[in-house]
N, C-alpha and C positions, 0 to 999 in steps of 0.2 A: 454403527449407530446413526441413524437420521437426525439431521441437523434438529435445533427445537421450533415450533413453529408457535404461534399464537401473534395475538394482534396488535399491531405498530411494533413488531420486532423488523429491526434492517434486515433484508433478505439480499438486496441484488445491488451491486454498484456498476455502473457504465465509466471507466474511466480512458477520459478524453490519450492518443498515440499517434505518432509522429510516424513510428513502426511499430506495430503489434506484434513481432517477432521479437524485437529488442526489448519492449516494455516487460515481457512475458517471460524470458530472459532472466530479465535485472529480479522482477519480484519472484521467479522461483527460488533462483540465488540469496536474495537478500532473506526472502521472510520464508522461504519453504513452500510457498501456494503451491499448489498441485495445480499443473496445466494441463488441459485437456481437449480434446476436439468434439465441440457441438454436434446435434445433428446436420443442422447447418452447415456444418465446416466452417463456422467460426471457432476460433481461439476464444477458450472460455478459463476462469480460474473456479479454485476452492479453498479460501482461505487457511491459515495454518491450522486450525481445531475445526476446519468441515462446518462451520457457523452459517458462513456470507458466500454468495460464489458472486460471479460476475464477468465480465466481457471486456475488451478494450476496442475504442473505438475513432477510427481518421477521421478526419474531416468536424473535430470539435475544437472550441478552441481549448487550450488547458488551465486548467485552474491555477495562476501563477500567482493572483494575490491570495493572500488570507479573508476569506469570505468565510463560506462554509469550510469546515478543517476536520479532517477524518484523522484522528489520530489509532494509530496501527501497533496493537499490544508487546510488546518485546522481554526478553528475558534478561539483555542488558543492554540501554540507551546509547556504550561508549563502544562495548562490540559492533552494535549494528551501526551505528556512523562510520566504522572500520571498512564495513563489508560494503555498506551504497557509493563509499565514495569509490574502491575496487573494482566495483560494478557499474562506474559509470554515471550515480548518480551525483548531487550537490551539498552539501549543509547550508542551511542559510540562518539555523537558529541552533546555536551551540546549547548544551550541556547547561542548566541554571536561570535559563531565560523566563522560565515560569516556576522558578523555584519558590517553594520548595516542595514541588513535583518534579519528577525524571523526568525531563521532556525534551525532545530535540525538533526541530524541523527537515524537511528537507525536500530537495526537487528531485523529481524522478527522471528518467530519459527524455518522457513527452516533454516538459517543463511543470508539470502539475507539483503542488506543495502539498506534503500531507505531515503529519505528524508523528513522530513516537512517544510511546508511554512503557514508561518499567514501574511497577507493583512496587511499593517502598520494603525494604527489610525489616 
């Protein structure tokens, strides 16, 4: 099924790598993204539900403070801290910080901060 399309939905994320091999890596492992090879023969991703795709990209710098914050849907907040730190990644915002939402933070290989979010029960 083709992603949904219509107007000011997020379609494309460019996120700033240190290695785009690693970064590409870490978020198939952690969150499932389907990675794939562009026409280009750039490394390109596909989100876990085929929604967003997007690219990873050298020579940016990473988003290491909380500015804009992309938080990244999850099926459990305490699982997936399990798996980014396994894989390499950081936590920098535990379990309760934005309670009483599921929400963690965390760094990825590049240094970029992005968010998790689990659906309440």
């Amino acid at each position: 099924m083709p992603p949904t399309t219509g107007n000011g939905k997020i379609c494309y994320v460019e996120i700033p790598a240190l290695d785009i091999e690693r970064s590409a890596t870490f978020y198939k492992a952690v969150f499932g993204w389907n990675v794939r090879t562009r026409g280009d023969g750039a490394a390109a991703f596909d989100d876990g539900v085929g929604e967003v795709s997007g690219t990873w990209k050298v020579g940016r710098p990473p988003s290491r403070e909380v500015g804009l914050l992309v938080y990244i849907m999850v099926n459990s907040v305490a699982a997936t801290i399990d798996s980014i730190v396994a894989n390499g990644g950081e936590i920098v915002q535990h379990i309760g910080g934005d309670a009483p939402e599921i929400t963690a933070r965390f760094r990825d290989p590049g240094g970029n901060v992005l968010g998790l979010y689990q659906e309440p029960a």
